[in-house]
N, C-alpha and C positions, 0 to 999 in steps of 0.2 A: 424743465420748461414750464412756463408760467404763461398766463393771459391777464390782460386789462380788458375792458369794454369803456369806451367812451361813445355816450349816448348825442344825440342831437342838442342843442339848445332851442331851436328855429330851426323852420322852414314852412315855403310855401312852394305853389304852385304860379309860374307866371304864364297868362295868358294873352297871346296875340295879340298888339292895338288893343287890350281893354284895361279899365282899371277896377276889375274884381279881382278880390282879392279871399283866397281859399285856404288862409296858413294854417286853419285849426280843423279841417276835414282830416277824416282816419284815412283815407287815401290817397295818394298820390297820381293824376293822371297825365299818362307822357301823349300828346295827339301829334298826328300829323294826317297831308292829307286833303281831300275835298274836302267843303266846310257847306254847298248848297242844302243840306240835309239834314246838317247839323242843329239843336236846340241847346243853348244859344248858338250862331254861329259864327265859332273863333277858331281863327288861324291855331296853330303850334304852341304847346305850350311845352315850358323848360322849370325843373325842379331844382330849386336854391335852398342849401342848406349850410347851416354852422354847425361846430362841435365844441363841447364841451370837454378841454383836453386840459385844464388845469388841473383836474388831478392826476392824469398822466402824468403831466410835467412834473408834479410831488412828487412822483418818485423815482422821477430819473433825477431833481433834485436832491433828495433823501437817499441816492445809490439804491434803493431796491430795484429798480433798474440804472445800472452804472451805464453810463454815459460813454462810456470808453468802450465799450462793446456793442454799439449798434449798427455795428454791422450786420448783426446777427438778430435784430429787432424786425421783427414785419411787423404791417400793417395793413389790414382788408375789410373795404366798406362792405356792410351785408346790408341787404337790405329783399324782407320774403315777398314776394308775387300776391301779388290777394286773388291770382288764377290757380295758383300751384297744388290746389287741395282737390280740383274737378278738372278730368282733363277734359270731359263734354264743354267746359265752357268755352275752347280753344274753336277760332274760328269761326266763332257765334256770335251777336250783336246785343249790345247794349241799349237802354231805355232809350238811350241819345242818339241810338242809329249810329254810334261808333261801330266798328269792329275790330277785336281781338287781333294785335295786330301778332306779325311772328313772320321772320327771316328777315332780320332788320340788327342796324346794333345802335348802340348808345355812347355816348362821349362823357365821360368824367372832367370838367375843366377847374380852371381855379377862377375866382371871381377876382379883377383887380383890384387894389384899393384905389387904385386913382390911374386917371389915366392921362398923359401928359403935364405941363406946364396947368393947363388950364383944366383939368379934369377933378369931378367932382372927388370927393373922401367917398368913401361908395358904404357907407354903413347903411345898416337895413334893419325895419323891422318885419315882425313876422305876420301882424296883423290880426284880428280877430274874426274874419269871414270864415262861411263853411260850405256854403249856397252858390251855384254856378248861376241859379236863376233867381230872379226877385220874385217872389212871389206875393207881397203885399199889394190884392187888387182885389175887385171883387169876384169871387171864384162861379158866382153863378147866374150874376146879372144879364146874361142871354137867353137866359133859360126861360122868361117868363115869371119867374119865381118873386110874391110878393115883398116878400123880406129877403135881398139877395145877402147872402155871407160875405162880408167882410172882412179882409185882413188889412190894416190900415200901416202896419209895422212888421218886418220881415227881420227878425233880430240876426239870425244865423247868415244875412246876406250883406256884404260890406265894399265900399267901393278905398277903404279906407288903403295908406302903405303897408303892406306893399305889395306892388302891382309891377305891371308891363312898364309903365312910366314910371316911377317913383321908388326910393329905395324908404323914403321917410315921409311923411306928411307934405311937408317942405324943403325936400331936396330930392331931384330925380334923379337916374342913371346918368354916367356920362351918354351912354346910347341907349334909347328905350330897350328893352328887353336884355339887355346886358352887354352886348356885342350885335354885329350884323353882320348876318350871313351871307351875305352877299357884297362883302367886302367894298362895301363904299360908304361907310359912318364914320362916326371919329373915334370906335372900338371896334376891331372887325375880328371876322369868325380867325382870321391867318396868324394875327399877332397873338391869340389867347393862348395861356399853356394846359395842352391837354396832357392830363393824366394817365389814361387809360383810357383803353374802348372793349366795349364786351359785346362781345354777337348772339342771337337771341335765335335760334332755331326756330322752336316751338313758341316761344310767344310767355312760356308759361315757368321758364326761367329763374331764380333767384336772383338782384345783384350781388357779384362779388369783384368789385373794384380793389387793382394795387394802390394801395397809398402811400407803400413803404417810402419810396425816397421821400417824400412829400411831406410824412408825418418826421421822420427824422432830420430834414432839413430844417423842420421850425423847431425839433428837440432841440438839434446843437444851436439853432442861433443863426444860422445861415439862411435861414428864410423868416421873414417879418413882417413882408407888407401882400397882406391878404385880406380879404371880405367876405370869404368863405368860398362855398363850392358850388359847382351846379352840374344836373346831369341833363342832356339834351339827344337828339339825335343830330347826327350830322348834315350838316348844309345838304348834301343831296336828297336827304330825306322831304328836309321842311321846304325846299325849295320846289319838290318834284311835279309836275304838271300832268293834267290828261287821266288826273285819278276820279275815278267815280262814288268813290268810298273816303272816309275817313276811318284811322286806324289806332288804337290805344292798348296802352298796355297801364296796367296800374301794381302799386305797391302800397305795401304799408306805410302812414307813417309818424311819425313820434305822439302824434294825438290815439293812436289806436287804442283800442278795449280790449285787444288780446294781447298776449305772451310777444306778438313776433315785431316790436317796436327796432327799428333800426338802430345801429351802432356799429363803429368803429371796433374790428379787433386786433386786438394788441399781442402777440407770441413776446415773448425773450427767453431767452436762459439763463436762469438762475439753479439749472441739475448741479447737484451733489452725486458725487460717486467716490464715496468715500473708502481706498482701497487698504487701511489700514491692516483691516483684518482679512483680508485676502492676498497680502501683496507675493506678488507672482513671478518668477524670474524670467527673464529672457522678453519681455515686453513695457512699456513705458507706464507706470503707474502713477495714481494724484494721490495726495494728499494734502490735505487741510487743518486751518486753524481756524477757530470759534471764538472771536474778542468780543465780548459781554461787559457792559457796565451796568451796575445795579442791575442784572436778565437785563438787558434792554441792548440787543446787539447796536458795536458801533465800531466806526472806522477806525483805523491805526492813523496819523497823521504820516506816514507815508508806508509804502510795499516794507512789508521783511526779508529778508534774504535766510535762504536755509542752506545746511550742510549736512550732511548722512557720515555716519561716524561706524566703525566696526568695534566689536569689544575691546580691541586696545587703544582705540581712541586715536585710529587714525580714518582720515576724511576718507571718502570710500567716491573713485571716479571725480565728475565735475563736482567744482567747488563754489561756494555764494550765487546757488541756484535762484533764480529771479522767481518773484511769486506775483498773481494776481489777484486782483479785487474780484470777486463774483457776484455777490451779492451782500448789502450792507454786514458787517462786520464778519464775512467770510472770505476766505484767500485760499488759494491752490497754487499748489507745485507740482510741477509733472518732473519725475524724478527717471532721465533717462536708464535705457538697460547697461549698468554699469557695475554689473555682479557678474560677470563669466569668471567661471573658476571657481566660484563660490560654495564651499556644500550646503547644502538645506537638508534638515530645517536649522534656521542662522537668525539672530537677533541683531540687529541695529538699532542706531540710537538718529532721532531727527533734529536737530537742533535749530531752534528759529530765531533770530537775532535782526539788532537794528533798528528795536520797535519803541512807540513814544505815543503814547496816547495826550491830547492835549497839554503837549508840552512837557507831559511827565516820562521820564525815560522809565521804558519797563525793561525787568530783568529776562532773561535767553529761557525761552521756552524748550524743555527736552520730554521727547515721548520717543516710546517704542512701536517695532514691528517686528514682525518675521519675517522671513524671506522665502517663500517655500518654491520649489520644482513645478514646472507648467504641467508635469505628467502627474500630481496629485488632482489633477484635473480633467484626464483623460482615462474613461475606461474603456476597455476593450476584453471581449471574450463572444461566445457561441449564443447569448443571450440578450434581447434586444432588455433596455434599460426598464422598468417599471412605471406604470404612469402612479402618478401621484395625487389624493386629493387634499385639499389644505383647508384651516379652519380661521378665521378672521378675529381678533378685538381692532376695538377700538380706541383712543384714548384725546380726551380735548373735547371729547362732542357724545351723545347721546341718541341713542336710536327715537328717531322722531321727536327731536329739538326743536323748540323755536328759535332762532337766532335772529337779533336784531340785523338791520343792514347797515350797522356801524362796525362792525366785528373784521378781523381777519385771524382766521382760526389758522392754528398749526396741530393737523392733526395726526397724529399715530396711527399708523398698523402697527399689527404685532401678525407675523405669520407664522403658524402651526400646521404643522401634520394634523390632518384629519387625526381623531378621535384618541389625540395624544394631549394630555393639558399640562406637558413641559419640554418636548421636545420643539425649540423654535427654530426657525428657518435665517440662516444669516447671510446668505449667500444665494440669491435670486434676482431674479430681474422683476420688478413688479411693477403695474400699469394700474391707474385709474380713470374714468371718462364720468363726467357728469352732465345730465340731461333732468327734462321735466316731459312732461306728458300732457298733449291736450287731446282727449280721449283716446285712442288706441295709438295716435302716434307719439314716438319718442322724439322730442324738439333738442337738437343738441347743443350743448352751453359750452362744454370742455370735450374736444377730443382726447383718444389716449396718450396718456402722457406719464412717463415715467416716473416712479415714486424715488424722491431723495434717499439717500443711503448715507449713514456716519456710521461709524464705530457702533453706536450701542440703539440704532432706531432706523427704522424706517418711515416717512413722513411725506405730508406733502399740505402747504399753505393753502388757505381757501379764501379769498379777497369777498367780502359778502358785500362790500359797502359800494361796487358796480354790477351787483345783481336785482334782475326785477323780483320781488316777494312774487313766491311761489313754493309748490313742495317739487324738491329737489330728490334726484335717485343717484348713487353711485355704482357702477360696475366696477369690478377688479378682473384682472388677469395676471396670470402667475409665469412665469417664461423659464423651465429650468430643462436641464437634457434635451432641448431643440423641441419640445412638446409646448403648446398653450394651451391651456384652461383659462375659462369666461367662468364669471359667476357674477351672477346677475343681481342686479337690489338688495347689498350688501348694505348696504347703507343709504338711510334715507332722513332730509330734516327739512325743517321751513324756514324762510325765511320772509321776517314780518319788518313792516315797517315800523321805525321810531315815533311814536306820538308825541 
């Protein structure tokens, strides 16, 4: 299992009837609510955002994520709380006489590209405001004061696209604000499609929107006319009357100074479980092929078909077993349990046929296995099993590396027994999780996620070129005789930006 991150390109804040415009402020504010109290005082405002998914699309382009398998492909908007680090801030008010809103949810929508016969193209910029308030005025001219201070120019404040009205300088929404929640414009809250909705208890929340169908409908091609996205609360919110407060909630975003910049994340499966040298009788086991041109893995021009041979060279069970693509130039067969009767330990032969690399017919690939007894696997007696500690290399990367953010490393473990320097481990279940650190807490980048297994390595790909530079921690954990072991900051490197 693998992850992508696809970051924002754009986004702003739109605000009720105004035309300020807030695209480059580190925050995100979602209002609803009374507005009598408010500075300035604006209706509802709704967060529009785009993504950056062409390099996604490279490599569901390029098979490192195969296209033929997204079903199995998620996709979850994250986006961190800028309440989430103080829970004293929940339910407490802002300079603006906002309050910290919480028991509320939010609506994921898709923006249209156009809407009817006569509806605008809806493309949008993001704008360069940051200021909710103009503050170029004299700041003390009441005061008495002979030389009153002057600000004649408010750069940070822009009434520029886009806003409440406008997606462009010179082209506005088909409906101001996007749609209308009260279902009487000519984009209304009923026809938009919504996403997802997330309920916000506490107020103090992270987002984490599905996208899955959404990101994979424009993967395959089934989905193409869009303008991006927006999050809102729902009509009954912005609508509600008789309130005496107004209510916010905020988030980070793509303009932030810290680590927790919003993005798209990406799961697929591209696991290896390479049973080669474990294979086991009485249960369904994979194996794989590795097509390499010049190191540079690449596709067969179509699937191989394999057959499982016994030493006298007859086919053993099903025959022109079907294989798949996994991930660019790797393919698996799940070779059903088709050895009963069979003694162990027994050597078979795999033979892979059928293959053509760019036209060129390649000759029949043959490898071996063994075939051993599920009870080489099972112990039993009066004494519970030993716990075990193990000892880590590394290989492809360097303890405290800089690594540019153009890299995608494939790195090695290598697992040992504690305080043995050749007994190695071939047979385990092994995890890694990667995270950063902003002061005491652990910010998490990759959940655990199992390490690929072949024949002769244990591994797993590091995509640096969708990472923010930062210094980076790895954990492992070891999963053998039903017992885990953690072992912490096993590995750790940087990653810096290309100059």
């Amino acid at each position: 299992m693998s992850i992508h991150l696809s970051y924002f390109n754009r986004n702003n804040t739109l605000i009720s009837n105004s035309k300020i415009n807030t695209g480059r402020n580190p925050v995100v504010e979602l209002t609803y609510g009374a507005t009598d109290y408010l500075i300035p005082a604006y209706g509802p405002t709704r967060l529009i955002f785009n993504l950056n998914l062409q390099p996604l699309i490279d490599k569901v382009n390029d098979t490192i994520i195969f296209s033929g398998s997204l079903s199995s492909v998620t996709h979850t908007l994250v986006m961190r709380n800028s309440a989430s680090f103080d829970e004293s801030l929940l339910n407490g008010k802002m300079p603006s006489q906002k309050r910290r809103a919480s028991s509320f949810d939010l609506n994921l929508f898709r923006i249209p590209l156009s809407s009817g016969t006569t509806g605008y193209v809806q493309y949008w910029d993001e704008g360069v405001g940051y200021d909710y308030t103009n503050y170029s005025k004299n700041l003390n001219s009441g005061s008495g004061a002979k030389y009153p201070l002057v600000i004649k120019d408010d750069n940070a404040f822009a009434t520029t696209a886009s806003n409440w009205f406008s997606g462009k300088t010179i082209s506005g929404w088909t409906e101001s604000g996007i749609y209308n929640n009260k279902n009487t414009g000519k984009v209304n809250y009923s026809g938009l499609t919504i996403l997802d909705t997330q309920h916000f208890e506490f107020g103090n929340e992270d987002i984490s929107f599905n996208m899955t169908n959404e990101i994979n409908a424009i993967l395959s091609g089934s989905t193409t006319s869009y303008a991006g996205w927006g999050i809102a609360y729902p009509p009954s919110y912005e609508n509600a009357t008789g309130l005496t407060e107004s209510y916010s909630v905020g988030f980070f975003s793509r303009h932030t100074q810290t680590f927790y910049e919003p993005y798209l994340l990406t799961t697929y499966n591209d696991l290896i479980k390479d049973d080669r040298n474990n294979f086991v009788k009485n249960r369904v086991n994979k194996l794989y092929l590795y097509v390499t041109d010049e190191d540079s893995y690449s596709n067969l021009d179509n699937n191989p078909i394999v057959n499982i041979f016994d030493n006298d060279g007859v086919v053993v069970g099903a025959s022109n077993l079907s294989t798949k693509l996994i991930t660019k130039g790797v393919y698996q067969v799940s070779v059903p349990n088709v050895f009963s009767g069979r003694t162990t330990p027994m050597v078979f032969t795999d033979v892979w046929s059928g293959m053509t690399l760019n036209g060129i017919t390649l000759p029949n690939v043959e490898n071996e296995f063994v075939l051993y007894d599920v009870n080489n696997r099972i112990k039993t007696g009066t004494k519970t099993t030993e716990s075990e500690t193990y000892n880590f290399d590394f290989y492809n990367i360097m303890q405290g590396e800089k690594i540019l953010n153009t890299d995608v490393r494939k790195i090695g473990v290598i697992i040992k027994k504690a305080y043995s320097t050749s007994e190695l481990l071939t047979n385990i279940k092994g995890f890694y999780r990667v995270y950063v650190k902003e002061g005491e807490t652990q910010v998490q980048v990759q959940d655990w996620t199992e390490f690929n297994r072949t024949p002769n390595e244990y591994y797993f790909n590091f995509d640096t070129r969708d990472k923010i530079p930062n210094k980076y921690f790895v954990d492992l954990k070891v999963q053998i005789a039903g017992e885990i072991t953690t072992y912490k900051k096993q590995l750790t490197f940087f990653i810096v930006n290309k100059k």
